[in-house]
C-alpha positions, 0 to 999 in steps of 0.5 A: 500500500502507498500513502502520500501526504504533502510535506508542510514544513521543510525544517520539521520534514528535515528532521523527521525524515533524517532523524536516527531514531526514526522507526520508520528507516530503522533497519532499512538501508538508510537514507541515500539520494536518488531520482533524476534530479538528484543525479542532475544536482550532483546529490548522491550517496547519504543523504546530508540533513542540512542539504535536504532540508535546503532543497525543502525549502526550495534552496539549491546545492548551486545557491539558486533560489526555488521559492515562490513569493506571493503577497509576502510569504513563501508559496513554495511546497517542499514536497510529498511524502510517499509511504510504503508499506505491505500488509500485515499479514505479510509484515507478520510473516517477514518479521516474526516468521523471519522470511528475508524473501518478503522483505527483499520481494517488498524492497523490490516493489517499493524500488519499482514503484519509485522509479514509477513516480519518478519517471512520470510525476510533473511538475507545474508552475503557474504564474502571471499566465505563465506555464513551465512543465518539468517531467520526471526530475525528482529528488527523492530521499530514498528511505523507503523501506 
């Protein structure tokens, strides 16, 4: 199953996600870049919680500024959040049961299912009658497990 949730704050979003005692990537193989955008930035390998939390807030590694003003506040939305997670039947199986071929065959769906979005999400900035499009450029902090 997939959940998604909208990311509302960078620096709560930067903390949660890199947070060591988060029990979601306890355990998983740890946060590491990923996606197209990410590769065209230059971001790979761990992810630095100060440089996500940067390009949360819509800040480039290069300086360049994302955010969208509007009436005197920042528009920009960090991001989305997309939770996967089997059933618990399967869950109970992996864990209790100790059957490394579910976590690995879950793992493998999740990396599917990624790549997926990654590939075909868009991205729309309208703006004074203006349309820019962006397809498939994510960066992703790869703690899907």
């Amino acid at each position: 199953m997939m959940s998604i949730a909208q990311v509302r704050s960078a620096g709560s979003a930067g903390n949660y996600y890199t947070d060591k005692d988060n029990y979601y990537v306890l355990g998983s193989m740890g946060e590491r870049w990923a996606g197209k955008g990410a590769e065209q930035l230059g971001l790979q390998g761990s992810v630095d919680k100060d440089v996500f939390t940067r390009l949360l807030e819509g800040r480039l590694p290069d300086g360049a500024d994302l955010s969208r003003m509007q009436d005197g506040s920042n528009k920009h939305r960090p991001g989305y959040d997309l939770t996967f997670s089997a059933p618990k039947s399967v869950s109970m199986m992996a864990m209790l049961g100790g059957d490394k071929r579910l976590i690995d065959a879950h793992n493998q769906a999740v990396d599917f299912a990624v790549r997926q979005v990654g590939s075909t999400v868009s991205l729309w900035t309208t703006g004074a009658g203006l349309h820019t499009g962006d397809d498939g450029r994510t960066v992703r902090n790869g703690a899907d497990r």
